[in-house]
C-alpha positions as CSV (number, residue, x, y, z in Angstrom):
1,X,3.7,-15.4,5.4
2,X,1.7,-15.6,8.8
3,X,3.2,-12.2,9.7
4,X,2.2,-10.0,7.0
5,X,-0.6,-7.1,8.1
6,X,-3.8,-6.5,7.2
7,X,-6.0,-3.7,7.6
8,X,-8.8,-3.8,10.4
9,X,-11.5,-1.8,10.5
10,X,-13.8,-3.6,12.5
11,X,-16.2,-0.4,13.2
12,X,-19.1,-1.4,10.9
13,X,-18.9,-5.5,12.0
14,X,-18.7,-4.3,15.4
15,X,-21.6,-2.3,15.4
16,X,-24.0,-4.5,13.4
17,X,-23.0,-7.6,15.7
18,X,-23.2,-5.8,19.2
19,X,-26.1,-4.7,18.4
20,X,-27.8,-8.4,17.5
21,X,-26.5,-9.6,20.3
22,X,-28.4,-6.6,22.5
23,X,-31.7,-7.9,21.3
24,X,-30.0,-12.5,21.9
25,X,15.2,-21.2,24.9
26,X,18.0,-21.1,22.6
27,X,20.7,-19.2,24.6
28,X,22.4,-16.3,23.0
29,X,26.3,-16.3,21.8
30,X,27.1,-13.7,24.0
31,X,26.7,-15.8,27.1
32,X,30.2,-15.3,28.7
33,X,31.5,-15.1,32.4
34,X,29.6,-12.7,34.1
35,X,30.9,-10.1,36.3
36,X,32.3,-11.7,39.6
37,X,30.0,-9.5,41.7
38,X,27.1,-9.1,39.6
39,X,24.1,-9.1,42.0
40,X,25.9,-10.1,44.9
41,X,25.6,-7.5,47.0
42,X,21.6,-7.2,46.1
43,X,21.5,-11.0,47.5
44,X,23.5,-10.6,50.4
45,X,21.7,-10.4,53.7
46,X,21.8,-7.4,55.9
47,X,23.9,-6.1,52.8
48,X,23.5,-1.6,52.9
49,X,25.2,-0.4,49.7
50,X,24.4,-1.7,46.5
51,X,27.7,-3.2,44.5
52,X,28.7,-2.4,41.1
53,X,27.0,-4.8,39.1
54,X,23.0,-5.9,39.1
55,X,21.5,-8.3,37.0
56,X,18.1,-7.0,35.3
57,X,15.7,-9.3,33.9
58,X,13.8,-8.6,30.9
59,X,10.8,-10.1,30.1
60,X,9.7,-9.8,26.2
61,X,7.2,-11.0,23.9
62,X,5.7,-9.7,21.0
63,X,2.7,-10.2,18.3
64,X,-0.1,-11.3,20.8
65,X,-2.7,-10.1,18.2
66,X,-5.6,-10.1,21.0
67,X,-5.1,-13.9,21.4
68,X,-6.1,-14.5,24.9
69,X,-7.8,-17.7,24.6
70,X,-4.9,-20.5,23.7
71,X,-4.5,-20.5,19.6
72,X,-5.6,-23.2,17.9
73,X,-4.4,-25.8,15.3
74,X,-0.8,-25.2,14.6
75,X,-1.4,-21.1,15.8
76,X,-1.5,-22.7,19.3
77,X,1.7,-24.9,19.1
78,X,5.5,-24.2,18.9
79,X,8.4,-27.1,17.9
80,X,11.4,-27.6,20.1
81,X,14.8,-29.4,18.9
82,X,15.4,-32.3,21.2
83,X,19.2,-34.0,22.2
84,X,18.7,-36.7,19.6
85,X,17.8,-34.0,16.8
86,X,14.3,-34.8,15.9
87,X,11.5,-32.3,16.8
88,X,8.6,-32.1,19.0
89,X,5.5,-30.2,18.6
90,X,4.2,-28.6,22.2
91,X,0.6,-26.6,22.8
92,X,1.3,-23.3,23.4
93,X,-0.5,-19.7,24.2
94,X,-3.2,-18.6,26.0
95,X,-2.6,-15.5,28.5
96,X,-3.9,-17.4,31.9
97,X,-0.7,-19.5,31.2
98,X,0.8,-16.5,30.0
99,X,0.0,-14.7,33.4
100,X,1.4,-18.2,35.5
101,X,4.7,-18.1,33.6
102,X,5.6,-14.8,33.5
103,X,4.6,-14.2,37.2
104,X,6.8,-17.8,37.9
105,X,9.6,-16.2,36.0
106,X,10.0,-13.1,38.0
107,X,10.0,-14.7,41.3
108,X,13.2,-13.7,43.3
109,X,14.3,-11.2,40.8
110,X,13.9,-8.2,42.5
111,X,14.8,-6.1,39.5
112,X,12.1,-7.4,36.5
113,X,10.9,-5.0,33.4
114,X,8.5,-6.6,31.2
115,X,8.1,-5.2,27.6
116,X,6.8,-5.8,24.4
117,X,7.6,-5.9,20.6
118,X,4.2,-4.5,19.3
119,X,1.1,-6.0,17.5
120,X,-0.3,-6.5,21.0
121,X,-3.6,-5.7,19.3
122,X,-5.4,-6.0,15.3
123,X,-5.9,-9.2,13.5
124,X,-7.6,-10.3,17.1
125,X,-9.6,-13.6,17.7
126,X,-13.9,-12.5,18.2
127,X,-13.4,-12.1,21.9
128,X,-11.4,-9.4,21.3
129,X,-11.7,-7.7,17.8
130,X,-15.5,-7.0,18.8
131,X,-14.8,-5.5,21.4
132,X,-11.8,-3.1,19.6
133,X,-9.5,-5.0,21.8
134,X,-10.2,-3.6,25.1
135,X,-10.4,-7.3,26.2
136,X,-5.8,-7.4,25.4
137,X,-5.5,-3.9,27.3
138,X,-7.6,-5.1,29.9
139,X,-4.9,-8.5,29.7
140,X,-1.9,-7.0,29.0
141,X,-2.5,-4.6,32.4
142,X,-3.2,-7.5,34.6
143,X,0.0,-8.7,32.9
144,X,1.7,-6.0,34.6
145,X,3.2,-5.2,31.0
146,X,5.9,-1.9,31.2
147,X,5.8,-0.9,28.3
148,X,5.4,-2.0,24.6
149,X,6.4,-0.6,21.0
150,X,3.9,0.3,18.4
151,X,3.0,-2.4,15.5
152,X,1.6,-1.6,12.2
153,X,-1.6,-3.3,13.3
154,X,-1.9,-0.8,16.6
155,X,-2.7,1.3,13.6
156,X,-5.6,-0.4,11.8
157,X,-8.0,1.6,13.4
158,X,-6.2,4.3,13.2
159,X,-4.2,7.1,15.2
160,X,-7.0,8.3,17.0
161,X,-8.0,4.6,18.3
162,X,-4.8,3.6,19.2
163,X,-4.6,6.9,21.1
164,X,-7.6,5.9,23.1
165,X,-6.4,2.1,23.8
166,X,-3.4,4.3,25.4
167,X,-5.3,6.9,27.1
168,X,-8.7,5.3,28.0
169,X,-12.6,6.5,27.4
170,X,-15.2,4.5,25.7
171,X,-15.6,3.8,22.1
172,X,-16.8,6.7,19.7
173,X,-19.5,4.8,18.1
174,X,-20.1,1.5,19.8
175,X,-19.9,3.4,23.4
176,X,-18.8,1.6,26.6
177,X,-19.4,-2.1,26.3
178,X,-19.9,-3.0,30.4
179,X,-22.8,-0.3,31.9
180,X,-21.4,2.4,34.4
181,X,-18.0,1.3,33.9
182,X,-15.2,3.8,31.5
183,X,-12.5,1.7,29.8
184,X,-9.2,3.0,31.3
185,X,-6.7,2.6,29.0
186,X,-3.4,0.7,29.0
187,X,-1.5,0.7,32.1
188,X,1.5,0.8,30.1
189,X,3.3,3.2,27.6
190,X,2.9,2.6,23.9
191,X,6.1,3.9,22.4
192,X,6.2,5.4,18.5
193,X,9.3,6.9,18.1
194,X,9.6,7.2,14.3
195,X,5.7,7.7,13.9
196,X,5.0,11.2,13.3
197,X,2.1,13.4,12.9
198,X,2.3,15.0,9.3
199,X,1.2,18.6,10.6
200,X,3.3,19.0,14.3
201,X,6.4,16.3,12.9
202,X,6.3,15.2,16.2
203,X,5.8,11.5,17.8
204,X,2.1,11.0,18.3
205,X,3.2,9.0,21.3
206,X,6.1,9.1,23.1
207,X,9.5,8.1,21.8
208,X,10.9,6.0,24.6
209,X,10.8,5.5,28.6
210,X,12.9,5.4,31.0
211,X,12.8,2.4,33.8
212,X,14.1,3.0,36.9
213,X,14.7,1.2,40.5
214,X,17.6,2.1,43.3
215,X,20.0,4.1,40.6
216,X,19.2,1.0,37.6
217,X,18.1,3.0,35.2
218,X,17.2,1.2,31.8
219,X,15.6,3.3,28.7
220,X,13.4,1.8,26.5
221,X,12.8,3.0,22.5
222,X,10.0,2.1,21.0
223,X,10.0,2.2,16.4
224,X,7.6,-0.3,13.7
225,X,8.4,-0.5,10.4
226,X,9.0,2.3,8.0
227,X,7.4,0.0,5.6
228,X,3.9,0.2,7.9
229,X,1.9,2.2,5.0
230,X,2.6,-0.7,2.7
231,X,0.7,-3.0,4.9
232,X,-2.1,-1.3,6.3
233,X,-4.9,0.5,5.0
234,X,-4.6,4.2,3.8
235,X,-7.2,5.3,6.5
236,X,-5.6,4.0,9.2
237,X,-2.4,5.4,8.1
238,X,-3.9,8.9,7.5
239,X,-1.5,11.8,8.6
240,X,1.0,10.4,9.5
241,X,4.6,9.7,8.6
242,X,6.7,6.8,9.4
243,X,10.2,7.3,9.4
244,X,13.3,4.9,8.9
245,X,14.1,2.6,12.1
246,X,17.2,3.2,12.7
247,X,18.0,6.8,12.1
248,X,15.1,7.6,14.9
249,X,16.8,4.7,17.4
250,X,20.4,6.3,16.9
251,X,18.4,10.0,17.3
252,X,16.9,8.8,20.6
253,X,19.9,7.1,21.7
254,X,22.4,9.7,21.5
255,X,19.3,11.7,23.6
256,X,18.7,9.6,26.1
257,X,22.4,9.6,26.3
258,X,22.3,13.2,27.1
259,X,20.0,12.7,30.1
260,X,22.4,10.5,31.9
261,X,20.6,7.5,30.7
262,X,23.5,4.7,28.9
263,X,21.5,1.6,29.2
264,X,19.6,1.1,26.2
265,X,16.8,-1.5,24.6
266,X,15.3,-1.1,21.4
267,X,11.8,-2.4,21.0
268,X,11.3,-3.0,17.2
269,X,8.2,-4.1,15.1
270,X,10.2,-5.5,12.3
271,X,12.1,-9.5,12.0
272,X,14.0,-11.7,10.9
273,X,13.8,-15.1,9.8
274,X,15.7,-18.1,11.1
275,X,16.8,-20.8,9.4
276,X,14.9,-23.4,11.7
277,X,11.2,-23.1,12.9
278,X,12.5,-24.5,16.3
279,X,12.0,-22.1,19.2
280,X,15.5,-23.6,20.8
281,X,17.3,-23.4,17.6
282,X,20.9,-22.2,17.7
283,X,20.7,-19.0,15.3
284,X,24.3,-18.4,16.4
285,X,25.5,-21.9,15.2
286,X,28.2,-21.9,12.8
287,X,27.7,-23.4,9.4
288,X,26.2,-22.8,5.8
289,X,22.5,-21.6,6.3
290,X,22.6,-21.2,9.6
291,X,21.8,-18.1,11.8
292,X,18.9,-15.6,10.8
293,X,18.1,-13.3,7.6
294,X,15.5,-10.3,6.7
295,X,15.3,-7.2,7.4
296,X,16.7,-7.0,11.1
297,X,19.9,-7.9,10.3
298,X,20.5,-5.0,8.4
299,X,18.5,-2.9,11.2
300,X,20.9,-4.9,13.4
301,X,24.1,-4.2,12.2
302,X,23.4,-0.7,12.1
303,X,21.9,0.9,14.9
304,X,24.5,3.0,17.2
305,X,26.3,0.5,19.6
306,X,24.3,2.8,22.6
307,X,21.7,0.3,22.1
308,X,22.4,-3.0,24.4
309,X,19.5,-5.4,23.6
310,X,16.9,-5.5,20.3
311,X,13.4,-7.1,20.8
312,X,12.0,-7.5,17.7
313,X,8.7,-8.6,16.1
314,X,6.7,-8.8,13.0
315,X,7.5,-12.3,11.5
316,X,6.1,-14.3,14.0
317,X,9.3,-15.7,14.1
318,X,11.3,-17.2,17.4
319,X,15.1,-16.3,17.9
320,X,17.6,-15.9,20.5
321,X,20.3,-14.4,18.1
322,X,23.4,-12.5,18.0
323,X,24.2,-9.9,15.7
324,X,27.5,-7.5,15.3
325,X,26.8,-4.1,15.7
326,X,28.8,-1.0,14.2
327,X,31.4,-1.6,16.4
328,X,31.5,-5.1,15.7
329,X,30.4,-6.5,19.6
330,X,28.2,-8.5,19.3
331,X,24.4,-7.8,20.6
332,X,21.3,-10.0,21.4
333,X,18.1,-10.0,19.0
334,X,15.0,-11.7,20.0
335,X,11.9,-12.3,19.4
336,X,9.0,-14.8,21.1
337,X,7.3,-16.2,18.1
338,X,3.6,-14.8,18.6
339,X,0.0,-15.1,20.1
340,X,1.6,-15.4,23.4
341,X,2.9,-19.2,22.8
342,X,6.7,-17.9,24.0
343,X,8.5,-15.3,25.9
344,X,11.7,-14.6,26.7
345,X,13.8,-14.3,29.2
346,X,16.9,-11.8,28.7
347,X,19.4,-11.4,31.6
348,X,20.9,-7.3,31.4
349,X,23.9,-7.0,33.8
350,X,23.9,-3.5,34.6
351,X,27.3,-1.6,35.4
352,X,26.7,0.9,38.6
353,X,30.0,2.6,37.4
354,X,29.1,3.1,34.4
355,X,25.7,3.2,33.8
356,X,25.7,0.7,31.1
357,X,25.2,-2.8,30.5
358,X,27.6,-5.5,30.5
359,X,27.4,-6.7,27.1
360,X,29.8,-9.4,27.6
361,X,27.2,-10.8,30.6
362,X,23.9,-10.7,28.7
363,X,22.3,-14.2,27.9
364,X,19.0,-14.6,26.6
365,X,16.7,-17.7,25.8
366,X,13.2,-18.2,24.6
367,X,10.3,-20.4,26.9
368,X,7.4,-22.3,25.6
369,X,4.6,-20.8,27.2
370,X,3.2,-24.1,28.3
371,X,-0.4,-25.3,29.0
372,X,0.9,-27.7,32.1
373,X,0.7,-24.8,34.9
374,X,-1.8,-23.7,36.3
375,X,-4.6,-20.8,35.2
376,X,-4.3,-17.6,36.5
377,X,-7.6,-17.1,38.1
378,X,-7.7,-13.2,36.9
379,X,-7.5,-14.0,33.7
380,X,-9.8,-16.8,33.7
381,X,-12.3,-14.0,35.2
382,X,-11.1,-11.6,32.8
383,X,-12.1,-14.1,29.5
384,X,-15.2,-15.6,30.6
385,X,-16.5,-12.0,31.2
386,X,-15.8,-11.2,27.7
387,X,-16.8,-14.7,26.4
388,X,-20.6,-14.0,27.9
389,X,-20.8,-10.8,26.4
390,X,-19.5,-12.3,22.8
391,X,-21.5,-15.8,23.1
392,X,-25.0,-14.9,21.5
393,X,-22.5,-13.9,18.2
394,X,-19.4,-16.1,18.3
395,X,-21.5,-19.5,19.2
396,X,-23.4,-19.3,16.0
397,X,-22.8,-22.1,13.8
398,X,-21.7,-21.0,10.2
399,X,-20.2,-24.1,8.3
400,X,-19.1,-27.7,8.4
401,X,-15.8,-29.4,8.1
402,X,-14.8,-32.8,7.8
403,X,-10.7,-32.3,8.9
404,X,-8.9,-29.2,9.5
405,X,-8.4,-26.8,7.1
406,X,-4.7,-25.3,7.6
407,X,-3.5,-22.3,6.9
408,X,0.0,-23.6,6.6
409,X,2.4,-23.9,3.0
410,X,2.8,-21.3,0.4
411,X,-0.8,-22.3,-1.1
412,X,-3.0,-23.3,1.8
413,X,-6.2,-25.2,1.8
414,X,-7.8,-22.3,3.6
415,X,-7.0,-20.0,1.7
416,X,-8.3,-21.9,-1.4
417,X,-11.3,-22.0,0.1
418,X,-11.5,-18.5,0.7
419,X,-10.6,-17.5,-2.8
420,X,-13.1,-19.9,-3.5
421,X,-16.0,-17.8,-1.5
422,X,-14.8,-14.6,-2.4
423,X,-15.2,-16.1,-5.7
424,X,-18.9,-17.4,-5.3
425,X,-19.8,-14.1,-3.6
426,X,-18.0,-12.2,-6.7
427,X,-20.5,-14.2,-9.1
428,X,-23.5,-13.3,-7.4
429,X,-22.0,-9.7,-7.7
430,X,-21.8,-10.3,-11.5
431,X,-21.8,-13.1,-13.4
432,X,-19.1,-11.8,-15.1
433,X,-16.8,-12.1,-12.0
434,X,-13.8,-14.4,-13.4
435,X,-11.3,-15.3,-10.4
436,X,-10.5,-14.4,-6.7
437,X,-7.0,-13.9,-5.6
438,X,-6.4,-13.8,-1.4
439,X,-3.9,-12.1,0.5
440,X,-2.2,-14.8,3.0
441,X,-1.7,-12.0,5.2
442,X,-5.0,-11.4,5.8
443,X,-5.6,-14.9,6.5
444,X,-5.0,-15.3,10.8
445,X,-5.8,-19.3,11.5
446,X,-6.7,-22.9,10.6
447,X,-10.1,-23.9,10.7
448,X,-9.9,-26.9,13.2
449,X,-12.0,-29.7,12.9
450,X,-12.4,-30.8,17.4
451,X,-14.6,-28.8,18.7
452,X,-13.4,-25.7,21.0
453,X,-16.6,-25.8,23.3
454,X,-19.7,-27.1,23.2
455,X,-20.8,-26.8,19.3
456,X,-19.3,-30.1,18.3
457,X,-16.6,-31.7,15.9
458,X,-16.5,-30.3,12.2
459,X,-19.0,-27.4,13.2
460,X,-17.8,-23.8,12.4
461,X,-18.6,-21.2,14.3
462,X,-19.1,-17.4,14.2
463,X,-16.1,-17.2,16.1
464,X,-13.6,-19.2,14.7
465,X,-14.7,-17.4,11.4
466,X,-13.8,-14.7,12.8
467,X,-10.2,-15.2,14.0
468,X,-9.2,-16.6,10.8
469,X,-10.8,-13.3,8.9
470,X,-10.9,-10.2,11.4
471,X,-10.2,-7.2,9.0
472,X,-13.8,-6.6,8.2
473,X,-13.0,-5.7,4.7
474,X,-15.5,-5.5,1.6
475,X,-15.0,-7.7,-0.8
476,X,-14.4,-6.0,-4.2
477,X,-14.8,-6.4,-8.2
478,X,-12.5,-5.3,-10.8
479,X,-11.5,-5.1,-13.9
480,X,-7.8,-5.7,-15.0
481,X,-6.5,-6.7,-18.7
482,X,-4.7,-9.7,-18.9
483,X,-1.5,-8.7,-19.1
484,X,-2.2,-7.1,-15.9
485,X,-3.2,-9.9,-14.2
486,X,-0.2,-11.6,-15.0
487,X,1.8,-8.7,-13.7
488,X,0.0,-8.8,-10.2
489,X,1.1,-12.7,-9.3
490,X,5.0,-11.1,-10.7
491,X,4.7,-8.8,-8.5
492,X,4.3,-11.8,-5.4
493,X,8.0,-12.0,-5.8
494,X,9.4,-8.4,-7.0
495,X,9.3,-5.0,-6.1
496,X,8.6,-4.9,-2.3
497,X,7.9,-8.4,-2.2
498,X,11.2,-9.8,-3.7
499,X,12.9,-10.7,-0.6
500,X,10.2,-12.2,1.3
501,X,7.5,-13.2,-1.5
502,X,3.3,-13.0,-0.6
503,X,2.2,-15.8,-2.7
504,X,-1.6,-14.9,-3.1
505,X,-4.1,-17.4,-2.4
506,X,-6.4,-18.7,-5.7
507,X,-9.3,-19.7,-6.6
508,X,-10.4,-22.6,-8.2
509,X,-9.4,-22.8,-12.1
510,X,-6.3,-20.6,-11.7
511,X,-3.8,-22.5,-12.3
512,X,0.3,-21.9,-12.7
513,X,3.8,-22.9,-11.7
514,X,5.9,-21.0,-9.0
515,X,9.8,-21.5,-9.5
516,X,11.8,-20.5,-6.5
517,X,14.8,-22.0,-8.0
518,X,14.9,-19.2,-10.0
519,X,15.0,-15.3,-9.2
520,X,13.1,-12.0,-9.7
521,X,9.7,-12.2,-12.0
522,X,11.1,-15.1,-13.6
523,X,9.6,-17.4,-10.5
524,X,6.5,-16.9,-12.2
525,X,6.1,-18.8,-15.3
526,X,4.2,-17.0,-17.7
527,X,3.7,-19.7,-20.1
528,X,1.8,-21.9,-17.5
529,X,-0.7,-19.1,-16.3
530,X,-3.9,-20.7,-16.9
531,X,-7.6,-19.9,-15.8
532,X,-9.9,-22.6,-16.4
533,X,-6.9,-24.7,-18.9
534,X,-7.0,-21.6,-21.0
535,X,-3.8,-19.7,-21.4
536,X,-4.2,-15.5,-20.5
537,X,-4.9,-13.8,-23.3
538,X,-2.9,-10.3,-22.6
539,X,-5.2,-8.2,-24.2
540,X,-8.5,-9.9,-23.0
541,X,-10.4,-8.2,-19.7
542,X,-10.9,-10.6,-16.5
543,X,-12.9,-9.7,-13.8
544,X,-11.7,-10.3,-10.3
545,X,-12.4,-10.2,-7.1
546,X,-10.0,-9.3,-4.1
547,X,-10.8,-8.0,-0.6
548,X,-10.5,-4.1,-0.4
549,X,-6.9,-4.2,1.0
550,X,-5.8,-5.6,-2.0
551,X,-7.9,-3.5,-4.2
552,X,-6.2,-0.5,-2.7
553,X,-2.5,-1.9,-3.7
554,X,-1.7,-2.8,0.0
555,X,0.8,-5.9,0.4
556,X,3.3,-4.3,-2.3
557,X,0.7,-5.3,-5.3
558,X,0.4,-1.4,-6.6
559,X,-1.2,-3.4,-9.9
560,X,-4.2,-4.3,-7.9
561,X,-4.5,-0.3,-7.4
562,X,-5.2,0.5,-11.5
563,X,-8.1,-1.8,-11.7
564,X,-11.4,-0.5,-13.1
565,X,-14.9,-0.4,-13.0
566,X,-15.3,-1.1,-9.6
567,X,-17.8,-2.8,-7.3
568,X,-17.6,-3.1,-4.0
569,X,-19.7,-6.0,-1.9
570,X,-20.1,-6.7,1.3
571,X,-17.9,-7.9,3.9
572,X,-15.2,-10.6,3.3
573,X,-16.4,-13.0,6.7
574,X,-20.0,-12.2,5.2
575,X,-18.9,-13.6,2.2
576,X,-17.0,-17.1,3.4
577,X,-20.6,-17.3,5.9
578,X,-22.8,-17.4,2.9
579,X,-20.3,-20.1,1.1
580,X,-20.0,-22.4,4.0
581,X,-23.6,-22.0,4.7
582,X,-24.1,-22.8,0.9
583,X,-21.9,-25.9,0.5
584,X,-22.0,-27.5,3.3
585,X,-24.0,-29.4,6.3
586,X,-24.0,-32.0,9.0
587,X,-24.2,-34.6,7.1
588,X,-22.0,-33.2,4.1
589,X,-19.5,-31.0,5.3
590,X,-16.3,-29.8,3.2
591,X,-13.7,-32.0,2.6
592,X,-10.4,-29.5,3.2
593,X,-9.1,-28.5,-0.4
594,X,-6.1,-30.1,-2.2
595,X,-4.1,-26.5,-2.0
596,X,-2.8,-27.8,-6.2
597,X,-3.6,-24.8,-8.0
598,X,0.3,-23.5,-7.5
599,X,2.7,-25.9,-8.6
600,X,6.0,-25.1,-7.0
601,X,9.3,-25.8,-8.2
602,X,11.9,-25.6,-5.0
């Protein structure tokens, strides 16, 4: 799945490469008649006191992962449902549009709060992961952003970076990257309400916020996944403790309850899925299949009915849902896709009288984030400063292509040709090395074959190297039995994984059939695991190579933990480099792979 997170530690890449380049709109459900005077009295002329009801709008979007230039391949586009039920495909992203349509959007609402659902930053394209995302901060403040929750990939640098993308000061080892001038910080509150520090137990940011304008006064609680260990690296997860999503949001509820404040919106790192890819899908349609599944639902259904909105995140997914809460009312859940291609517009009637929200009155829809407006000039500024200072790495060519290489479908062909390199690079390692297996998590684009500036079609740069492999991790050798191995691809669909499988990505000469018709381990059919047309022998020893995520057990694959006799390599972008460098050229560039190593049965 596109949403699953990797660990970044981009520290040693960072430091290496800056210092070459020194010397070179579905509508919810709930949509009903809105209060007759809601916002009336704000829009009457000459008008002194306030009336009872005020619309709010609420701007939200989620998983920008750093993309501030506009996504490419099928990253950069979203597909809308049209009248006549076929599908369109629309280019999307890029935060100068961004910028244009949020700043369209809030014209002549007087009372606007922009927020976000997390994974602003981490998995981020070259010009921002080199630059440990300053670049997005820098964005996201020009953005005027309010106030954002915390993601699991805000944490893979750790607690100590993210605390210094919140508070400001230059980077620890790479230092400030424009001379005389201190990076500042985020404008903006980063909210980590069940993230605590192992030692005080206390949130090592604050919990929620409160917004506030003539007696409106909104609260905002800010949780990721309790599951965020299992999908980021143990160092950046170091000393802390994350805690279950909706025990802290009922906790800060019932205080923010306490301090007069009865308006409510969770912002949530963790999704669901829809049952259509289309951003103006009707979730709350009625029929078989319909609607919206994972892991918010549950989250959903059960946080206190204090709560009047949920923006969620994490599955890259877009939604404009409803969802019954305790009480049974039902209560919007959104989410804006990601990299910046959608956001969405929420409308919060708030009650004077009460201090809450109208739930009956709130309507919500998700907008394409289109490429048709114009650029906001800030933000053109704002990347081509970065873009000089990144050039001398990101422009150098590293490969050649002769069509894109998606990273779309349970077995892509980039990720074959990943596991391929990580392969190659395992040999060289040892001889011995047997297979690769890929995390598709770790795995953030297509390789496209049109140029994106001036290098040409089919050439690869640096830079788009980068954004489809940003973790900097090592690529790493071990030892596992057979039976073991065959255990590791169960475990794609079990344990953790059983609800929302991680197919893993291999290389050429592994060979076996998925069978989603069936359930549990018994999707993976034993008898047709094959490397090189030879069955697995259970009790032989294969060597394999996997990126040092996976080598640490991340992604729910504990198996890939117990391996032995380790060797770690170099890193994993190193790695594809030297492959593409290897097998291709101008005049014989790589054909994009079959993706037939997995046969599945659906």
């Amino acid at each position: 799945m596109s949403a699953t997170p990797q660990p970044f530690r981009p520290r040693r890449r960072s430091t290496r490469l800056l210092a070459a380049a020194a010397g070179v709109a579905t509508v919810g459900a709930l949509v009903a008649a809105l209060p007759a005077s809601a916002g009336e009295s704000a829009k009457k002329p000459g008008h002194q006191q306030p009336g009872r009801y005020q619309d709010v709008q609420l701007l939200s979007f989620n998983d920008l992962h750093g993309n501030l230039e506009p996504p490419s391949g099928s990253s950069g586009r979203v597909t809308e449902n049209q009248p006549d039920g076929t599908t369109k495909t629309i280019d999307a992203g890029g935060v100068e549009y961004l910028a244009t349509h949020l700043r369209q959007a809030r014209k002549g609402n007087a009372y606007s709060v922009t927020a976000a659902g997390g994974d602003m930053v981490g998995a981020s394209p070259l010009i921002s992961g080199l630059f440990h995302d300053e670049p997005t901060i820098e964005a996201l403040n020009k953005l005027d952003l309010d106030v954002t929750s915390v993601g699991n990939h805000e944490f893979d640098e750790g607690a100590k970076e993210l605390g210094r993308l919140q508070n400001g000061g230059c980077h620890p080892t790479d230092g400030c990257y424009v001379k005389g001038k201190k990076f500042k910080g985020a404008d903006f509150p980063y909210l980590a309400a069940n993230v605590l520090d192992e030692k005080t137990k206390k949130p090592i940011l604050k919990p929620y916020w409160v917004w506030k304008k003539n007696g409106v006064k909104i609260g905002f609680i800010g949780v990721t996944l309790e599951n965020t260990p299992g999908v980021v690296s143990a160092e950046g997860v170091k000393g802390l403790k994350f805690q279950d999503e909706v025990e802290t949001i009922n906790k800060y509820a019932k205080e923010l309850e306490k301090k007069g404040v009865k308006s409510v919106v969770a912002l949530i790192h963790e999704g669901g899925l829809p049952a259509s890819s289309s951003y103006n899908y009707d979730c709350d349609s009625p029929g078989g299949g319909d609607g919206i599944s994972g892991p918010i639902v549950d989250i959903a259904k059960n946080v206190t009915p204090k709560v009047d909105a949920l923006v969620t995140g994490h599955t890259h997914a877009a939604y404009a849902c409803t969802v019954d809460d305790p009480s049974g009312k039902p209560r919007t859940v959104t989410s804006a896709a990601s990299f910046g291609r959608l956001y969405t517009d929420t409308t919060l009637t708030y009650d004077r009288r009460t201090g809450d929200i109208a739930r009956t009155a709130v309507a919500s829809a998700n907008h394409v984030v289109t490429r048709d407006v114009p650029k906001a000039p800030d933000m053109t500024e704002l990347i081509t400063k970065w873009n000089t200072l990144a050039a001398p790495i990101g422009n150098k060519p590293i490969g050649y292509i002769s069509g894109d290489i998606s990273n779309a479908g349970t077995e892509s062909p980039i990720g074959d040709l990943i596991a391929d390199a990580q392969l190659a690079y395992g040999k060289e390692l040892d001889p011995e090395t047997d297979l690769a297996l890929m995390n598709p998590g770790g795995i953030r684009a297509p390789l496209t074959y049109a140029a994106k500036g001036t290098e040409g079609d089919g050439v690869v740069t640096y830079a788009e190297g980068f954004t489809v492999q940003p973790f900097a991790n090592t690529v790493n050798l071990q030892d596992f039995t057979g039976a073991q191995l065959v255990q590791v691809l169960k475990e794609q669909v079990t344990g953790t994984n059983a609800a929302s499988p991680k197919v893993l990505q291999v290389s050429s000469g592994l060979t076996y059939t998925l069978d989603l018709t069936k359930s549990g381990a018994d999707r993976v059919v034993t008898e047709s695991i094959k490397l090189n047309g030879a069955a697995i022998d259970p009790a032989a020893t294969y060597r394999v190579a996997t990126n040092s995520f996976l080598a640490g057990g991340g992604d729910g694959f504990t198996t890939l933990g117990l391996g032995t006799n380790d060797l770690v390599g170099d890193d994993d972008l190193a790695a594809l480099e030297k492959y593409l460098l290897a097998t291709s050229s101008a005049t014989n560039p790589i054909a994009p792979p079959a993706a037939n190593r997995i046969t599945i049965v659906q």
